[in-house]
C-alpha positions in Angstrom: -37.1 80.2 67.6 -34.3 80.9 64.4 -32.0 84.0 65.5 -33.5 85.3 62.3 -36.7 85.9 63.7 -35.0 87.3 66.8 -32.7 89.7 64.4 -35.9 91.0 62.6 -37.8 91.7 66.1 -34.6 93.5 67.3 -34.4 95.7 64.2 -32.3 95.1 60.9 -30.7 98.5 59.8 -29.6 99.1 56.5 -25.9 99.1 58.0 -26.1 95.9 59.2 -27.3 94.8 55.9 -24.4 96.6 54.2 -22.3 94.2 56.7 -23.7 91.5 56.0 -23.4 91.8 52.2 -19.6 92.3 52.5 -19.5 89.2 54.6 -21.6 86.7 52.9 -19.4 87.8 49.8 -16.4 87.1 51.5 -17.5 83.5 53.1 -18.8 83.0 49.3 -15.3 83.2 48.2 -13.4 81.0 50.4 -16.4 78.4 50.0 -16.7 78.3 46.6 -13.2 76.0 45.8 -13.6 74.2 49.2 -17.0 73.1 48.5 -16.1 71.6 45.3 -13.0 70.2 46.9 -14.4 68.3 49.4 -17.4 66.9 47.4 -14.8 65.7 45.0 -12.6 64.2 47.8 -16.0 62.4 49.0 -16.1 60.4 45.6 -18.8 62.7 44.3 -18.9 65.5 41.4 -17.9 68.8 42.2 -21.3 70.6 42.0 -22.9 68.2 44.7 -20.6 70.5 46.7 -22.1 73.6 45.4 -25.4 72.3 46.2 -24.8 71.2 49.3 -23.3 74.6 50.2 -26.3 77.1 48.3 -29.4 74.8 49.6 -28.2 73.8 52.3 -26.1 76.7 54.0 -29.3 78.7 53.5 -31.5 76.8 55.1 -29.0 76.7 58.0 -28.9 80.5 58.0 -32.6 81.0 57.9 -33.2 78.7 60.5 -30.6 78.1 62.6 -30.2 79.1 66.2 -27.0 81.0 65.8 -26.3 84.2 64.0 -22.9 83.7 62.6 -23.2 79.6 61.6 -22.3 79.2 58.3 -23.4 75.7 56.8 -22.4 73.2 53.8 -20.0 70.4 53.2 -17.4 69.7 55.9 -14.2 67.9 55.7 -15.0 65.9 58.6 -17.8 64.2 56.3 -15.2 62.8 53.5 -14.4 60.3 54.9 -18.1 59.3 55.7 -19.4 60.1 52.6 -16.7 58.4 50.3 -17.7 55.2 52.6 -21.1 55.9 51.4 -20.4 56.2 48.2 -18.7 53.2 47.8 -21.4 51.0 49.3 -24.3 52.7 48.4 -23.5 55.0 45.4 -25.0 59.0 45.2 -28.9 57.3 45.9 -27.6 55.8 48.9 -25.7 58.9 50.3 -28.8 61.2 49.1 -31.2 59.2 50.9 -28.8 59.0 53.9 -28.5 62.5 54.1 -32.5 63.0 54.1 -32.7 60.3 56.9 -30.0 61.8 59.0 -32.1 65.5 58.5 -35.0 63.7 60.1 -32.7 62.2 62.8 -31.2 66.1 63.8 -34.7 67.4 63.7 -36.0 65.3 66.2 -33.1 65.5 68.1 -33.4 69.1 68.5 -36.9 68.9 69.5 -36.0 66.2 71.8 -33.5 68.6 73.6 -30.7 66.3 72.9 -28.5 69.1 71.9 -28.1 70.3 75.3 -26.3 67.2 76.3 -23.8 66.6 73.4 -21.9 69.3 75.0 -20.9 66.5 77.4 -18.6 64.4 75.2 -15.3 64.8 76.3 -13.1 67.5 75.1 -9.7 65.0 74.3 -12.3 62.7 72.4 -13.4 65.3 70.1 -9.6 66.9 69.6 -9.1 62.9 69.0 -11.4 62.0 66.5 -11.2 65.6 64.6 -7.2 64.9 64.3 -8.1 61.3 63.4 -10.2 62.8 60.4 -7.5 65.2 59.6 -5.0 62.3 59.0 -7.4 60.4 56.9 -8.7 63.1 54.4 -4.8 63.7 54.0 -4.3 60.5 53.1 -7.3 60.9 50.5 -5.3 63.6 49.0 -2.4 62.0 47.8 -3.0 60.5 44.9 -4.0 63.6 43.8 -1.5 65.7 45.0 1.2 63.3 43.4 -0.7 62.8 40.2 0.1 59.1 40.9 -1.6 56.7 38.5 -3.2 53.4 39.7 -3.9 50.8 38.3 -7.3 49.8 40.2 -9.3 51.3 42.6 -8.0 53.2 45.3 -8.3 51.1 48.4 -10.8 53.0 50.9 -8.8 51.7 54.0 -5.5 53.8 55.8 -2.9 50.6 55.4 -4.2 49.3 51.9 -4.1 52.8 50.3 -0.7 53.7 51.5 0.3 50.3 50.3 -1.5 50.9 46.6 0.1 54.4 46.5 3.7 53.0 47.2 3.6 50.6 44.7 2.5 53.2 42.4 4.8 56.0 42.9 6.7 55.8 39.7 3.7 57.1 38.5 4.1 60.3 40.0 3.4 63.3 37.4 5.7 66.1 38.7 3.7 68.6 36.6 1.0 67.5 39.6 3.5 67.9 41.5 4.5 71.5 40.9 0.3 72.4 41.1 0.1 70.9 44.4 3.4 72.5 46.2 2.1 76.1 44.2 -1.3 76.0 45.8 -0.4 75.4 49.3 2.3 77.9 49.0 0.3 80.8 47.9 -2.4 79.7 50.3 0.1 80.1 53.1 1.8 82.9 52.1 -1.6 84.8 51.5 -2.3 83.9 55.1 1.0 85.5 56.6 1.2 88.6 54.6 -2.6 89.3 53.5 -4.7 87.2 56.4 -7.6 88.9 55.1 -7.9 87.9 51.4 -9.0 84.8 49.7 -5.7 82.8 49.9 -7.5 79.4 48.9 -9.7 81.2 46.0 -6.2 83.1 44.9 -4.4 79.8 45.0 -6.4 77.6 42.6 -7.1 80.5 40.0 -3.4 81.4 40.1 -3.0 77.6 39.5 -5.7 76.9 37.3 -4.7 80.0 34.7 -0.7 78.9 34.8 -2.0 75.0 33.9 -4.5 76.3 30.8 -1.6 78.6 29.6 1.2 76.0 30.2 -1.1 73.3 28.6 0.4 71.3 32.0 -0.2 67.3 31.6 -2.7 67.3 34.6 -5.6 66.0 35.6 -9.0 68.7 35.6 -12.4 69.0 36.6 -13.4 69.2 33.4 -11.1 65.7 32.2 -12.2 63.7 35.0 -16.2 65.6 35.4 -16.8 67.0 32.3 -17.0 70.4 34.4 -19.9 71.5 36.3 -23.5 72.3 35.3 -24.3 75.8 34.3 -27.8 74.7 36.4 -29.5 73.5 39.5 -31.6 70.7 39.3 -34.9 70.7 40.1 -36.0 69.3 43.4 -36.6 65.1 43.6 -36.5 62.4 46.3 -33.9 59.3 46.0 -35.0 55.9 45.3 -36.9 54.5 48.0 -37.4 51.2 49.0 -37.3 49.3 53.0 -34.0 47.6 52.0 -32.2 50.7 51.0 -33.8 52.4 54.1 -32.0 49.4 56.2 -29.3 49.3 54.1 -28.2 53.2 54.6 -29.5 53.4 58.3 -25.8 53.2 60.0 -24.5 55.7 57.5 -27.4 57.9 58.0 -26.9 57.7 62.0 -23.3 58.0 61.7 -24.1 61.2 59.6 -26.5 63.0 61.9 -23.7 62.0 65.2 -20.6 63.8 63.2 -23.3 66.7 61.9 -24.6 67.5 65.3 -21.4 67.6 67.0 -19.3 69.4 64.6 -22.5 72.0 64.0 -22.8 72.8 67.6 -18.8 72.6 68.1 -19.0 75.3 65.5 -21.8 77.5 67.5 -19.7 77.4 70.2 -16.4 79.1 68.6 -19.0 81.5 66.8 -20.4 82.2 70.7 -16.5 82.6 71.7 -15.3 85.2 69.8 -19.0 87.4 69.6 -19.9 87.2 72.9 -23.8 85.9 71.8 -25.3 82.4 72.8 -26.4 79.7 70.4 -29.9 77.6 70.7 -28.5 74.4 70.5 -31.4 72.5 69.5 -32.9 75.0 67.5 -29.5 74.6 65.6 -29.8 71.1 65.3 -33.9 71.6 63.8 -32.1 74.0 61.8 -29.3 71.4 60.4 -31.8 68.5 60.3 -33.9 70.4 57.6 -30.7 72.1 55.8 -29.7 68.3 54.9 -33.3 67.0 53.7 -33.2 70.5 51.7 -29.2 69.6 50.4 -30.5 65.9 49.3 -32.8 67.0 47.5 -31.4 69.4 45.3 -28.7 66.4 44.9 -26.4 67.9 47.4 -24.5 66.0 49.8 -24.5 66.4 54.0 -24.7 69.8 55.6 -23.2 70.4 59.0 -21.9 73.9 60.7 -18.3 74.8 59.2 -15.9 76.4 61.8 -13.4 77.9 58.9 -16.2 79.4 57.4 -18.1 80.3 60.5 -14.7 81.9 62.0 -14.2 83.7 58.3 -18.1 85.0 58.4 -17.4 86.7 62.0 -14.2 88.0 61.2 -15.8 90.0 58.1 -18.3 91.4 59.9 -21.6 90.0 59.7 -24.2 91.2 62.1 -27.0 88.7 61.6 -27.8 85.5 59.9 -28.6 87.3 56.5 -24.7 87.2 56.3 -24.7 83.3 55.7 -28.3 83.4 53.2 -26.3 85.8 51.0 -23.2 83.4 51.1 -24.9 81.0 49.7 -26.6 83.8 47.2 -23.6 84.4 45.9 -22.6 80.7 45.6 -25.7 80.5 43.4 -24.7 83.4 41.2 -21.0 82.1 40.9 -22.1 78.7 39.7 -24.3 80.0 36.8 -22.2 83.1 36.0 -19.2 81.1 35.4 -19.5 77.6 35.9 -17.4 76.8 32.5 -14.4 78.5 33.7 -14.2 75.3 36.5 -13.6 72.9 33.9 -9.8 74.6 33.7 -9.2 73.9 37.9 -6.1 71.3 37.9 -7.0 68.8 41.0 -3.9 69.2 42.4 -4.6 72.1 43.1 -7.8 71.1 45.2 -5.9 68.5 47.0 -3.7 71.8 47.7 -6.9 73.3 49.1 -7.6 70.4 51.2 -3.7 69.6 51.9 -4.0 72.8 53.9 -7.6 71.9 55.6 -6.5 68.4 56.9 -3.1 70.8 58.8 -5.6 73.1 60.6 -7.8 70.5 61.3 -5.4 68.7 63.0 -4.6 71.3 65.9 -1.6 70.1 66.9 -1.4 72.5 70.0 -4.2 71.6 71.5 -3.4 67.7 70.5 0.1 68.0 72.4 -1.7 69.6 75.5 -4.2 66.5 76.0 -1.2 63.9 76.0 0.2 65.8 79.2 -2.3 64.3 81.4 -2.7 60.4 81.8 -6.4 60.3 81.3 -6.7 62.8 78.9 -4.2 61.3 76.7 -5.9 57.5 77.2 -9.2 59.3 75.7 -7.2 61.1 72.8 -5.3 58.4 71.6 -7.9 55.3 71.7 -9.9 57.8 69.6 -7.4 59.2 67.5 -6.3 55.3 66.8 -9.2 54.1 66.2 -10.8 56.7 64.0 -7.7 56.0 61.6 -7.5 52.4 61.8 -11.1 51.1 62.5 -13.3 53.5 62.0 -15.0 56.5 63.0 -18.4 55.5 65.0 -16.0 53.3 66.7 -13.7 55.8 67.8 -16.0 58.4 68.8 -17.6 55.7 71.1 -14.8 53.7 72.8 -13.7 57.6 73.5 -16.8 58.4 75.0 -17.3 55.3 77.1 -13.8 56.3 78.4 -14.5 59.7 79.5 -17.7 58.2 81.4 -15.6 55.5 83.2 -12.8 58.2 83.9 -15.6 60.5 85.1 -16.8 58.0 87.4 -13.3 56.8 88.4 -12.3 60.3 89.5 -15.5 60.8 91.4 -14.8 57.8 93.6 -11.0 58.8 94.2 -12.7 62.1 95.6 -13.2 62.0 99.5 -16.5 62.3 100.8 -17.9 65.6 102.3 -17.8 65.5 106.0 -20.8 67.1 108.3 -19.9 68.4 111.4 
């Protein structure tokens, strides 16, 4: 059953609904740049991210089993995506997205979600800092303003490689973007941890480049802007090849989208006190991403930031997250042109910052204390950087299993009397 059902049986005061409103408003704001951010840094057009985040988050709210889940694009699904991208193109990622909805929504009537909260806790802190250094790394060129000649090489090693040879290119105006973002994002944080740091950052940015005439690089140069619109709904191309072609992109997508929506429930659960349905979230997330695809959105998973932000404001029920994405809606037709002006530097700010908190570098430090711990964190931190990320996540499962099993045998056995 969706907690929204369970909210409405409970009784929804008019209170709660003024909390709500506040708090969907707030979420709307920090989204709104990061949504666009991301979908850009996935090799797709900035309002793929605003779809993803108004179609999809809602359908996460409305049916989801958690209260306080707020859904849309994730930075854990760049890396993913932009592999997708490359392959495939947008009909390949679309139609990979709608196959990994149906994979989530059996899964959650399977019960599968009950067990995912079995996967190691050093494998996830792995592979989540893994991501972190690779959407960094995704970032530079943007945050340098560095001009190559070619495409930018989709593997860790290459790219660095591409972006060394390339650094004369580097446009300092970019530069000075990229350094002014993250500072006001961090300096919002410390002395005004309630406002939109992010949202303050890239219109501080974006107004200083239009009145500066700044040589950089735009959403509107590089995208021609964003549609004033949504389109209407339609289904990808679809033919058996492309269903065979997309199917490990698809699985990899609904792994990483179940584990990072329910890791997400679980910090909502921590800091309210309530108690997720875990496959009632995965139903939930399985039909949010056949809903984002086919609006032209892009994958759909649970977001902690914006999960974390959504509690912190207030919100009492899931209406908090439909009117998120409410606002999202209104924001993208109300003033759609003014995104044209957004320097990308200033987005790779925006995701600059992400890739740091992703990292958790406590929590990383803690797992190398212990010899097991660290064997699981580091063959899947390594591997998600330097292989890949399926691979990571299961050379670090298969290692918790055998240490599991390892540790159970060192155990002496119980005595009867």
């Amino acid at each position: 059953m969706p907690k929204t059902l369970t909210v409405l049986r409970e009784g929804y005061s008019l209170d709660a609904f003024r909390a709500d409103v506040v708090a969907g408003l707030t979420v709307a704001i920090v989204a709104l740049p990061l949504s666009m951010a991301i979908a850009i840094a996935s090799g797709t057009t900035p309002d793929r991210g605003l779809h993803a985040a108004i179609f999809g988050g809602f359908l996460v709210s409305l049916l989801g089993g958690s209260r306080f889940q707020i859904g849309g694009p994730a930075g854990a699904f760049i890396v993913l995506v932009a592999a997708s991208m490359a392959r495939h193109g947008i009909e390949g990622v679309l139609l990979a997205t709608m196959m990994a909805g149906l994979f989530l929504v059996v899964a959650g009537l399977l019960r599968i979600g009950s067990y995912i909260r079995y996967i190691p806790h050093p494998v996830t802190v792995g592979f989540t800092a893994g991501i972190a250094v690779i959407i960094f790394a995704s970032q530079i060129r943007d945050l340098f303003g560095i001009t190559l000649p070619g495409k930018e090489p989709g593997e860790l090693v290459p790219k660095l490689e591409a972006l060394g040879r390339a650094i004369g290119t580097t446009n300092i105006a970019a530069v000075a973007i990229s350094l002014v973002t993250i500072g006001i994002i961090l300096g919002v944080r410390r002395v005004r941890p309630t406002w939109p740091g992010m949202l303050i950052a890239v219109a501080a940015t974006s107004v200083a480049a239009a009145l500066l005439a700044l040589p950089v690089e735009t959403i509107g140069t590089r995208f021609g802007g964003i549609p004033q619109s949504f389109p209407m709904p339609s289904f990808p191309a679809i033919t058996l090849a492309k269903l065979e072609a997309v199917l490990p992109d698809a699985i990899m997508f609904a792994v990483l989208g179940a584990i990072e929506s329910l890791l997400s429930a679980v910090v909502a659960d921590g800091m309210t006190g309530r108690r997720h349905r875990s496959n009632g979230e995965l139903v939930a997330q399985g039909l949010a991403n056949i809903g984002s695809a086919l609006f032209g959105g892009i994958c759909v998973t649970g977001t902690i930031a914006r999960t974390a932000t959504n509690v912190r404001a207030g919100a009492r029920s899931p209406v908090a997250g439909m009117l998120h994405s409410v606002f999202l809606l209104a924001f993208m037709l109300l003033a759609a042109p003014l995104a044209s002006y957004i320097p990308l530097a200033a987005l790779a700010g925006v995701l600059a910052v992400v890739a740091w908190n992703m990292a958790e570098k406590h929590e990383f430090m803690t797992q190398l204390r212990a010899y097991d711990t660290a064997l699981m964190l580091l063959a899947t931190f390594l591997l998600t950087i330097f292989i890949g990320l399926a691979e990571g996540i299961a050379v670090g499962a298969l290692l918790g299993a055998l240490i599991f099993l390892w540790r159970g045998r060192r155990q002496p056995s119980a005595r009867t009397e």
